[in-house]
N, C-alpha and C positions, 0 to 999 in steps of 0.2 A: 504494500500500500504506500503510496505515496506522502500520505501527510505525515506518515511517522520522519522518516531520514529529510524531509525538508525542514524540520523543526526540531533538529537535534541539536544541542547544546555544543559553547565553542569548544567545551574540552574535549568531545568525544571525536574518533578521527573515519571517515568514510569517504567515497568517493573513490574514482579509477584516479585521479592524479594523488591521493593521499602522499605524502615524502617528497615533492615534488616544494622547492623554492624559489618562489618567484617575486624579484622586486619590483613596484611598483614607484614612477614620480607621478607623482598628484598632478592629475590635468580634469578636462572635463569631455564630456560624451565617449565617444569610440571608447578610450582608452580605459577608462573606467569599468566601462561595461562588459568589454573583453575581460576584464581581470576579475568582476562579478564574478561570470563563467566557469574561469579557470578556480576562484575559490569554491563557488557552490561544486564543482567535481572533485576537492577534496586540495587543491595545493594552498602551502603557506602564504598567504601574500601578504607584502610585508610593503606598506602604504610609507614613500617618505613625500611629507606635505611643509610646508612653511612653517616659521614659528608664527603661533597665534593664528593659525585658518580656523581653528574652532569647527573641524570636520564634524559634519552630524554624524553620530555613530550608528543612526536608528535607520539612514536613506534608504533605498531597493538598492540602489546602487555602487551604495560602498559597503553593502553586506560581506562579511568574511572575512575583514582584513585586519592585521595589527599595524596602527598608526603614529610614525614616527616623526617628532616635529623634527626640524631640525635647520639651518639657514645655511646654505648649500655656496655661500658665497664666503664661508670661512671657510679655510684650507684644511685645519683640526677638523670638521664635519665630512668632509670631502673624504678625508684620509678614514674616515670612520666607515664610510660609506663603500668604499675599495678592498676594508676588509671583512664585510658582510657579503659583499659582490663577492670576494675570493671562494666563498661555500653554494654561492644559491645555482639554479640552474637557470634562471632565465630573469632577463630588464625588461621591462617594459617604458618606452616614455613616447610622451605624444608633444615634443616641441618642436618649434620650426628647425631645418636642418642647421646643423654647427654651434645651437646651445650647449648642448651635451659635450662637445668639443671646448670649448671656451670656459666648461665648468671643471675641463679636468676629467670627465667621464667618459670621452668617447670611446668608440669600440677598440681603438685599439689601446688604447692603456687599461681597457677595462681586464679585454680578453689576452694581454700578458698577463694580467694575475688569476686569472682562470680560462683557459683555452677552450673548454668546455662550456662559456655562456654563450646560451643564444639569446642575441639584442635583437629585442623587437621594438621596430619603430614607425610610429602611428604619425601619418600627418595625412593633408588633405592632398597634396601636391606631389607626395612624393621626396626624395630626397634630392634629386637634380631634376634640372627642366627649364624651360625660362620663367615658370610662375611659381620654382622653387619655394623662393620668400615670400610669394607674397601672402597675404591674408584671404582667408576665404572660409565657407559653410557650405554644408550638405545641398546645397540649392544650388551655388557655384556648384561642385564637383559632378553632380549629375548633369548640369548644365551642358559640359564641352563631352559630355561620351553617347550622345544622342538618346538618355534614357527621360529629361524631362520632356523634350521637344514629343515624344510619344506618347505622353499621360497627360491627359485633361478633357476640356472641352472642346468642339470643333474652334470655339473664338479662340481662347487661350489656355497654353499650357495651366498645371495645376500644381505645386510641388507635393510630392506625398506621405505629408509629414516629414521627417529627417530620417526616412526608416532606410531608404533607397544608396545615399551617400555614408552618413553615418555609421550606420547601425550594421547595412545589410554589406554594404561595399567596404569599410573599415573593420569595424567589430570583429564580424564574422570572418572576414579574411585573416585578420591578424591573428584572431587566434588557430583555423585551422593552420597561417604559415607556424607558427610557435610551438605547436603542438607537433607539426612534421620535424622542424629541426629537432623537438629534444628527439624524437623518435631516431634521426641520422644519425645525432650525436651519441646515443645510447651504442652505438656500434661504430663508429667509426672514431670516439672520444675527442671529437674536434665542434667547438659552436660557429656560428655563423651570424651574419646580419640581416635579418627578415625585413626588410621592406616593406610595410602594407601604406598603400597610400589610395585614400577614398576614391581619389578618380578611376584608379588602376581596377578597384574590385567594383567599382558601379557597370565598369563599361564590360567588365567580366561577365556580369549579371544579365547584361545585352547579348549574350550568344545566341541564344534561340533566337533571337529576331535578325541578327544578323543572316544567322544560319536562313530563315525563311523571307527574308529580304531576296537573298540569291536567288532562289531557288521559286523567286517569286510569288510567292505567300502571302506577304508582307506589303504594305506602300504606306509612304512615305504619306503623315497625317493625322491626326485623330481624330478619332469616330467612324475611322475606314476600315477597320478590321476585328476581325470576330473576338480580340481580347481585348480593343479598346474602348469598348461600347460601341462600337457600328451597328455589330449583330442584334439582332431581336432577341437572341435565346442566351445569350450571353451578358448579361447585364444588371442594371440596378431599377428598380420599379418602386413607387408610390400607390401606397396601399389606402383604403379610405379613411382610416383612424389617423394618416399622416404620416407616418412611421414606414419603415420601407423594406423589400427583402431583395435577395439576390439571388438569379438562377445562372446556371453554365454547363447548360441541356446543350452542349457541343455534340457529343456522338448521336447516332440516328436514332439508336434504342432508346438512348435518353430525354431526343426529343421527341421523340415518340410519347413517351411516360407524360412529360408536359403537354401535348397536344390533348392526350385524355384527359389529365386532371385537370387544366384549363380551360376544357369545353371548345376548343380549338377546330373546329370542325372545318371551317372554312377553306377549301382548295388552293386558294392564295398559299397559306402556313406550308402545303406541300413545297415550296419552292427554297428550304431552306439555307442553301449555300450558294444563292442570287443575292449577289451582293445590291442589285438594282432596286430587289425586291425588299432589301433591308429595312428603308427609311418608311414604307407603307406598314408593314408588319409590326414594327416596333409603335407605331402610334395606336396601330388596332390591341396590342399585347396590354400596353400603358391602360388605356381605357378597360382591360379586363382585369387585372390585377387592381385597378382605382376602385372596382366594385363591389371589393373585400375587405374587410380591415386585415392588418397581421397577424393577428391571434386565430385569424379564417383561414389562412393560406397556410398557418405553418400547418393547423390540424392538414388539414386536405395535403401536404407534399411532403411535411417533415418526415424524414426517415426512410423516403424514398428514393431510386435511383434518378429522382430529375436532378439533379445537383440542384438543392434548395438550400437556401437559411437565411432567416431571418436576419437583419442587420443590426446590431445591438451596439447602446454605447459600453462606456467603460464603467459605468452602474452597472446596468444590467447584465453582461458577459460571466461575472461570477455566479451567477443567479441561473443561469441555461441550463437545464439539465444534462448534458452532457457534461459542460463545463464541471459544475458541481459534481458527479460522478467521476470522473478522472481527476477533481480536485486539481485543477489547473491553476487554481488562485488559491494563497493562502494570508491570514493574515495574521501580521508580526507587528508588534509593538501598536496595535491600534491599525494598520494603514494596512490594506488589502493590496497584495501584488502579486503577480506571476510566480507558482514554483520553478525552481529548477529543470531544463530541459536540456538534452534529450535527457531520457531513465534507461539504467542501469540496471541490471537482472540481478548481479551480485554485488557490484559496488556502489550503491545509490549515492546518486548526489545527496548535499542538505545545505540551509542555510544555515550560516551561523552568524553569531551577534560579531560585529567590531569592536574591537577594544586597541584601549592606549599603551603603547610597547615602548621600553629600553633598546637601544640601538647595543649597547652593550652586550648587554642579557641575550639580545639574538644571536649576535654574532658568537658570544661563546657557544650558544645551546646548538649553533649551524657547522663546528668546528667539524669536519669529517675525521 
Protein backbone atom coordinates (compact mmCIF):
# COMPACT_ATOMS: atom_id res chain seq x y z
CA UNK A 1 0.00 0.00 0.00
CA UNK A 2 1.08 3.18 -0.61
CA UNK A 3 0.29 5.43 2.07
CA UNK A 4 2.22 3.45 4.48
CA UNK A 5 6.22 4.02 2.81
CA UNK A 6 5.05 7.77 1.73
CA UNK A 7 4.67 8.67 5.34
CA UNK A 8 7.43 7.08 6.94
CA UNK A 9 9.40 8.92 9.30
CA UNK A 10 13.02 10.62 8.59
CA UNK A 11 14.85 8.14 10.54
CA UNK A 12 13.69 5.13 8.80
CA UNK A 13 15.63 4.35 5.42
CA UNK A 14 13.79 2.93 2.11
CA UNK A 15 13.79 3.56 -1.31
CA UNK A 16 15.94 2.00 -4.50
CA UNK A 17 18.44 5.00 -4.07
CA UNK A 18 18.79 4.37 -0.19
CA UNK A 19 23.01 4.87 0.47
CA UNK A 20 23.13 6.99 -2.30
CA UNK A 21 24.64 10.84 -1.44
CA UNK A 22 23.64 13.45 -3.15
CA UNK A 23 24.44 17.33 -2.64
CA UNK A 24 22.33 19.73 -3.22
CA UNK A 25 22.96 24.18 -3.89
CA UNK A 26 19.72 25.62 -3.11
CA UNK A 27 18.08 27.10 -6.25
CA UNK A 28 14.53 27.12 -7.27
CA UNK A 29 12.05 24.86 -9.71
CA UNK A 30 13.91 22.00 -11.97
CA UNK A 31 16.53 21.65 -9.50
CA UNK A 32 14.67 21.23 -6.43
CA UNK A 33 12.24 19.14 -7.68
CA UNK A 34 14.62 16.72 -9.38
CA UNK A 35 16.27 16.31 -5.85
CA UNK A 36 12.52 15.92 -4.33
CA UNK A 37 12.69 12.80 -6.49
CA UNK A 38 15.91 11.58 -5.96
CA UNK A 39 15.07 11.87 -1.82
CA UNK A 40 11.47 10.50 -1.98
CA UNK A 41 13.42 7.18 -3.74
CA UNK A 42 15.41 6.83 -0.64
CA UNK A 43 19.09 9.08 -1.23
CA UNK A 44 20.68 11.43 1.39
CA UNK A 45 20.24 14.98 0.17
CA UNK A 46 22.08 17.20 1.69
CA UNK A 47 20.59 20.81 0.85
CA UNK A 48 23.56 23.80 1.03
CA UNK A 49 21.27 27.07 1.13
CA UNK A 50 22.56 30.62 2.28
CA UNK A 51 22.93 31.92 5.76
CA UNK A 52 19.59 33.16 6.90
CA UNK A 53 17.06 31.75 3.73
CA UNK A 54 14.92 30.42 6.52
CA UNK A 55 14.16 27.20 4.04
CA UNK A 56 10.51 26.00 4.88
CA UNK A 57 11.01 22.76 6.13
CA UNK A 58 7.39 21.80 5.66
CA UNK A 59 7.27 22.78 1.36
CA UNK A 60 6.35 19.59 -1.26
CA UNK A 61 9.30 20.50 -2.53
CA UNK A 62 12.13 20.52 -0.36
CA UNK A 63 10.66 17.30 1.21
CA UNK A 64 13.60 14.90 2.26
CA UNK A 65 16.41 16.95 2.69
CA UNK A 66 19.20 17.89 5.55
CA UNK A 67 19.65 21.73 5.29
CA UNK A 68 22.87 23.27 5.56
CA UNK A 69 23.28 27.07 5.83
CA UNK A 70 26.31 28.07 5.03
CA UNK A 71 27.90 31.49 2.85
CA UNK A 72 29.80 29.95 0.09
CA UNK A 73 31.74 33.18 -0.47
CA UNK A 74 34.18 32.32 2.49
CA UNK A 75 36.97 30.08 1.60
CA UNK A 76 36.78 28.02 5.28
CA UNK A 77 32.87 27.03 3.92
CA UNK A 78 34.07 26.26 0.58
CA UNK A 79 36.97 24.09 1.82
CA UNK A 80 34.04 22.42 4.02
CA UNK A 81 32.03 21.90 1.38
CA UNK A 82 35.16 19.96 -0.84
CA UNK A 83 35.32 17.79 1.97
CA UNK A 84 31.66 16.55 2.10
CA UNK A 85 31.92 16.42 -1.86
CA UNK A 86 35.04 14.06 -1.22
CA UNK A 87 32.21 11.18 0.10
CA UNK A 88 28.87 11.84 -1.68
CA UNK A 89 28.04 10.53 -5.11
CA UNK A 90 26.51 13.17 -6.81
CA UNK A 91 26.09 17.60 -7.00
CA UNK A 92 23.56 18.97 -8.14
CA UNK A 93 23.23 22.94 -8.98
CA UNK A 94 21.10 24.94 -11.01
CA UNK A 95 23.36 28.38 -11.66
CA UNK A 96 24.15 30.12 -14.63
CA UNK A 97 27.32 28.58 -16.38
CA UNK A 98 30.99 29.59 -14.57
CA UNK A 99 29.34 30.31 -10.98
CA UNK A 100 30.36 27.17 -9.70
CA UNK A 101 33.75 27.96 -11.30
CA UNK A 102 34.25 31.26 -9.68
CA UNK A 103 33.18 29.71 -6.35
CA UNK A 104 35.92 27.40 -6.25
CA UNK A 105 33.50 24.24 -7.14
CA UNK A 106 33.64 23.60 -10.56
CA UNK A 107 33.84 20.00 -11.85
CA UNK A 108 37.15 19.89 -12.18
CA UNK A 109 38.52 20.74 -8.62
CA UNK A 110 35.56 19.03 -7.54
CA UNK A 111 36.14 15.72 -9.35
CA UNK A 112 40.04 15.73 -8.33
CA UNK A 113 38.97 15.06 -4.87
CA UNK A 114 36.40 12.45 -5.94
CA UNK A 115 36.74 11.15 -9.55
CA UNK A 116 33.75 9.35 -8.93
CA UNK A 117 31.11 12.54 -8.67
CA UNK A 118 28.64 12.84 -11.01
CA UNK A 119 27.88 16.85 -11.43
CA UNK A 120 24.69 17.59 -12.51
CA UNK A 121 24.00 20.71 -13.82
CA UNK A 122 20.44 22.25 -14.22
CA UNK A 123 20.16 25.55 -16.32
CA UNK A 124 17.76 26.76 -18.93
CA UNK A 125 20.40 27.25 -21.79
CA UNK A 126 22.48 24.88 -21.29
CA UNK A 127 26.19 25.38 -20.43
CA UNK A 128 27.54 26.97 -23.92
CA UNK A 129 25.53 28.60 -26.79
CA UNK A 130 25.12 32.07 -27.51
CA UNK A 131 22.03 32.43 -24.97
CA UNK A 132 24.50 30.61 -22.59
CA UNK A 133 24.06 33.61 -19.86
CA UNK A 134 21.52 34.82 -20.41
CA UNK A 135 18.21 34.84 -18.30
CA UNK A 136 15.39 33.13 -19.14
CA UNK A 137 11.96 30.74 -17.96
CA UNK A 138 10.18 27.62 -18.80
CA UNK A 139 8.08 29.82 -21.41
CA UNK A 140 11.44 31.18 -23.04
CA UNK A 141 12.83 27.44 -23.29
CA UNK A 142 9.92 25.93 -24.93
CA UNK A 143 9.62 28.97 -26.97
CA UNK A 144 12.83 28.25 -29.48
CA UNK A 145 12.21 24.11 -29.75
CA UNK A 146 8.97 24.44 -31.50
CA UNK A 147 6.91 22.98 -28.44
CA UNK A 148 4.82 26.39 -27.47
CA UNK A 149 4.29 27.47 -31.07
CA UNK A 150 2.14 23.82 -31.07
CA UNK A 151 -0.06 24.33 -27.92
CA UNK A 152 -2.84 26.68 -27.76
CA UNK A 153 -5.56 28.22 -29.45
CA UNK A 154 -5.87 28.73 -33.27
CA UNK A 155 -5.34 32.87 -32.40
CA UNK A 156 -2.47 32.28 -29.89
CA UNK A 157 -0.09 30.14 -28.57
CA UNK A 158 -0.89 29.02 -24.79
CA UNK A 159 2.01 28.40 -22.22
CA UNK A 160 1.33 25.06 -20.25
CA UNK A 161 1.87 25.94 -17.15
CA UNK A 162 5.96 25.51 -16.57
CA UNK A 163 5.36 21.76 -16.73
CA UNK A 164 6.69 21.44 -20.43
CA UNK A 165 10.34 23.55 -19.97
CA UNK A 166 10.69 23.17 -16.34
CA UNK A 167 9.56 20.28 -14.97
CA UNK A 168 9.15 17.86 -17.97
CA UNK A 169 12.35 19.03 -20.11
CA UNK A 170 14.72 19.94 -16.90
CA UNK A 171 13.56 17.91 -13.92
CA UNK A 172 12.98 14.99 -15.41
CA UNK A 173 15.92 14.89 -17.74
CA UNK A 174 18.32 15.80 -15.13
CA UNK A 175 17.44 13.26 -13.05
CA UNK A 176 17.19 10.22 -15.59
CA UNK A 177 20.95 11.88 -16.86
CA UNK A 178 22.01 11.52 -12.95
CA UNK A 179 20.77 8.48 -12.22
CA UNK A 180 22.43 6.97 -15.60
CA UNK A 181 25.83 8.28 -14.76
CA UNK A 182 25.89 6.86 -11.17
CA UNK A 183 24.62 3.69 -13.00
CA UNK A 184 28.29 4.19 -15.45
CA UNK A 185 30.19 5.10 -12.61
CA UNK A 186 29.13 2.14 -10.46
CA UNK A 187 31.24 0.01 -13.10
CA UNK A 188 33.40 1.98 -14.71
CA UNK A 189 34.47 4.15 -11.17
CA UNK A 190 34.81 7.22 -13.04
CA UNK A 191 31.93 10.47 -12.70
CA UNK A 192 31.08 12.78 -15.24
CA UNK A 193 29.28 16.00 -16.10
CA UNK A 194 25.55 15.74 -16.98
CA UNK A 195 24.21 18.49 -18.76
CA UNK A 196 20.51 18.97 -18.41
CA UNK A 197 19.45 22.04 -19.92
CA UNK A 198 15.41 22.85 -20.28
CA UNK A 199 15.72 23.75 -23.88
CA UNK A 200 17.60 20.41 -24.72
CA UNK A 201 14.97 18.16 -22.90
CA UNK A 202 11.64 20.26 -24.11
CA UNK A 203 12.65 19.86 -27.62
CA UNK A 204 13.41 16.02 -26.68
CA UNK A 205 9.83 15.87 -25.67
CA UNK A 206 9.05 17.08 -29.42
CA UNK A 207 10.19 13.78 -31.15
CA UNK A 208 7.00 12.31 -31.97
CA UNK A 209 5.95 15.38 -33.65
CA UNK A 210 8.94 15.71 -35.29
CA UNK A 211 8.97 12.10 -36.17
CA UNK A 212 5.00 12.80 -37.62
CA UNK A 213 5.97 16.01 -39.08
CA UNK A 214 8.00 13.98 -41.63
CA UNK A 215 6.27 11.49 -42.29
CA UNK A 216 3.40 13.89 -42.73
CA UNK A 217 1.05 13.49 -39.89
CA UNK A 218 1.65 16.54 -38.55
CA UNK A 219 1.30 20.47 -39.98
CA UNK A 220 2.56 23.18 -38.83
CA UNK A 221 -0.49 25.06 -36.56
CA UNK A 222 -2.92 24.71 -33.82
CA UNK A 223 -6.20 23.28 -33.86
CA UNK A 224 -4.87 21.29 -37.11
CA UNK A 225 -4.32 18.06 -35.62
CA UNK A 226 -5.88 15.32 -33.87
CA UNK A 227 -3.80 16.05 -30.58
CA UNK A 228 -4.02 19.72 -30.67
CA UNK A 229 -7.76 20.15 -30.43
CA UNK A 230 -8.44 20.15 -34.35
CA UNK A 231 -10.13 16.79 -33.90
CA UNK A 232 -13.61 16.33 -32.61
CA UNK A 233 -12.91 13.15 -30.77
CA UNK A 234 -9.99 14.35 -29.33
CA UNK A 235 -10.54 17.14 -27.04
CA UNK A 236 -11.95 19.21 -24.25
CA UNK A 237 -15.98 19.98 -24.02
CA UNK A 238 -18.21 22.05 -21.94
CA UNK A 239 -20.77 20.23 -20.03
CA UNK A 240 -24.00 22.18 -18.98
CA UNK A 241 -23.23 22.53 -15.06
CA UNK A 242 -20.07 24.54 -16.74
CA UNK A 243 -17.43 22.31 -15.62
CA UNK A 244 -15.94 20.21 -18.43
CA UNK A 245 -14.40 16.69 -19.56
CA UNK A 246 -12.17 15.27 -21.98
CA UNK A 247 -12.28 12.53 -24.45
CA UNK A 248 -9.38 10.96 -26.86
CA UNK A 249 -11.67 8.37 -28.68
CA UNK A 250 -8.42 8.37 -31.26
CA UNK A 251 -8.80 4.42 -32.34
CA UNK A 252 -11.84 3.33 -34.33
CA UNK A 253 -13.04 0.94 -31.54
CA UNK A 254 -12.98 3.79 -29.24
CA UNK A 255 -14.79 5.98 -31.30
CA UNK A 256 -16.88 3.79 -31.92
CA UNK A 257 -17.71 3.38 -28.00
CA UNK A 258 -18.26 7.26 -28.10
CA UNK A 259 -20.57 7.32 -31.16
CA UNK A 260 -22.91 4.93 -28.98
CA UNK A 261 -22.73 6.49 -25.60
CA UNK A 262 -23.18 9.86 -27.38
CA UNK A 263 -26.19 9.18 -29.30
CA UNK A 264 -23.86 9.80 -32.27
CA UNK A 265 -25.91 8.42 -34.97
CA UNK A 266 -25.41 10.87 -37.49
CA UNK A 267 -23.51 9.74 -40.82
CA UNK A 268 -21.52 12.90 -40.89
CA UNK A 269 -19.40 11.23 -37.40
CA UNK A 270 -18.64 8.30 -39.84
CA UNK A 271 -16.07 10.45 -41.46
CA UNK A 272 -13.63 10.50 -38.69
CA UNK A 273 -10.17 11.15 -39.96
CA UNK A 274 -11.44 14.05 -42.46
CA UNK A 275 -9.76 16.60 -41.30
CA UNK A 276 -12.37 18.95 -43.52
CA UNK A 277 -14.98 17.36 -41.66
CA UNK A 278 -13.35 18.21 -38.31
CA UNK A 279 -14.57 21.81 -37.62
CA UNK A 280 -18.42 20.64 -38.46
CA UNK A 281 -18.20 17.68 -36.10
CA UNK A 282 -16.67 19.34 -33.28
CA UNK A 283 -19.41 22.01 -33.03
CA UNK A 284 -22.26 19.38 -33.45
CA UNK A 285 -20.15 17.13 -30.43
CA UNK A 286 -19.94 20.62 -28.33
CA UNK A 287 -23.62 21.00 -28.55
CA UNK A 288 -24.12 17.34 -27.30
CA UNK A 289 -21.81 17.09 -24.50
CA UNK A 290 -23.46 21.15 -23.45
CA UNK A 291 -26.71 18.85 -22.92
CA UNK A 292 -25.34 17.09 -20.00
CA UNK A 293 -23.85 18.21 -16.91
CA UNK A 294 -20.43 16.22 -15.79
CA UNK A 295 -21.72 14.38 -13.13
CA UNK A 296 -24.08 12.93 -16.49
CA UNK A 297 -21.29 12.18 -18.61
CA UNK A 298 -18.89 10.60 -16.21
CA UNK A 299 -21.86 8.05 -15.11
CA UNK A 300 -22.77 7.23 -18.83
CA UNK A 301 -18.46 6.99 -20.14
CA UNK A 302 -16.43 6.74 -16.91
CA UNK A 303 -14.77 3.46 -16.99
CA UNK A 304 -15.12 2.84 -20.39
CA UNK A 305 -13.00 2.38 -23.29
CA UNK A 306 -13.93 5.84 -24.99
CA UNK A 307 -10.90 7.46 -23.33
CA UNK A 308 -13.08 9.78 -20.83
CA UNK A 309 -12.50 11.80 -17.76
CA UNK A 310 -13.73 14.24 -16.20
CA UNK A 311 -11.46 17.56 -15.97
CA UNK A 312 -10.89 18.36 -12.29
CA UNK A 313 -9.19 21.01 -10.58
CA UNK A 314 -6.60 20.68 -7.96
CA UNK A 315 -9.40 20.43 -5.05
CA UNK A 316 -11.16 18.17 -6.44
CA UNK A 317 -8.28 15.47 -8.02
CA UNK A 318 -7.65 14.06 -4.58
CA UNK A 319 -11.27 13.40 -4.20
CA UNK A 320 -11.78 11.14 -7.66
CA UNK A 321 -12.12 7.86 -6.91
CA UNK A 322 -9.47 6.43 -8.45
CA UNK A 323 -7.30 9.09 -7.31
CA UNK A 324 -8.26 8.40 -3.68
CA UNK A 325 -7.92 4.51 -4.38
CA UNK A 326 -4.34 4.47 -5.40
CA UNK A 327 -3.87 7.40 -2.86
CA UNK A 328 -2.13 9.46 -5.21
CA UNK A 329 -2.33 12.42 -2.99
CA UNK A 330 -1.38 12.54 0.49
CA UNK A 331 -1.26 14.82 3.16
CA UNK A 332 1.69 16.09 5.22
CA UNK A 333 1.84 18.76 7.64
CA UNK A 334 -1.77 20.04 6.81
CA UNK A 335 -1.01 20.64 2.87
CA UNK A 336 -2.26 17.92 0.50
CA UNK A 337 0.24 16.81 -2.21
CA UNK A 338 1.36 14.22 -4.75
CA UNK A 339 2.87 10.99 -3.29
CA UNK A 340 5.82 9.76 -4.59
CA UNK A 341 6.16 8.39 -8.03
CA UNK A 342 6.90 5.96 -9.82
CA UNK A 343 6.24 2.70 -6.91
CA UNK A 344 8.45 0.37 -6.08
CA UNK A 345 7.57 -3.42 -5.49
CA UNK A 346 10.28 -3.91 -2.88
CA UNK A 347 11.87 -0.73 -2.30
CA UNK A 348 9.18 1.82 -1.81
CA UNK A 349 9.61 5.39 -2.02
CA UNK A 350 8.41 7.61 1.10
CA UNK A 351 8.54 11.06 2.01
CA UNK A 352 10.39 12.23 4.72
CA UNK A 353 10.23 15.54 6.92
CA UNK A 354 13.45 18.19 6.34
CA UNK A 355 15.47 18.81 8.94
CA UNK A 356 18.43 21.26 9.84
CA UNK A 357 22.11 19.52 9.41
CA UNK A 358 25.81 20.16 10.73
CA UNK A 359 28.13 20.31 7.61
CA UNK A 360 30.53 18.71 10.11
CA UNK A 361 28.51 15.84 11.43
CA UNK A 362 27.97 14.95 7.70
CA UNK A 363 30.95 14.83 6.50
CA UNK A 364 32.27 12.74 9.38
CA UNK A 365 29.11 10.38 9.21
CA UNK A 366 29.97 10.22 4.98
CA UNK A 367 33.62 9.33 5.66
CA UNK A 368 33.96 5.96 3.48
Amino acid sequence: MLDKPATQSATRTSGPLTGFRIVEFAGIGPGPFACMMLADMGAEVVTLDRVGAKKDLKSVAGRGRKVVELDLKDKAAVAQVLDLLANADALIEGFRPGVMERLGLGPDVVMARNPRLVFGRMTGWGQEGPLAHAAGHDINYISVTGALAAIGTKEKPVPPLNLVGDFGGGALYLVVGVLAALLEASRSGKGQVVDAAMCDGAASLMSMFFDMTAIGRWVEGREQNFLDGGAHFYGIYECACGNFISIGSIEPQFYALLRQHAGLSDADFDAQMDRKAWPALKEKLTKVFKSKTREDWCKIMEGTDICFAPILTMGEAPKHPHMAARKIFVERHGVTQPAPAPRFSRTPSAIRDAEKADIAELTSAWKR
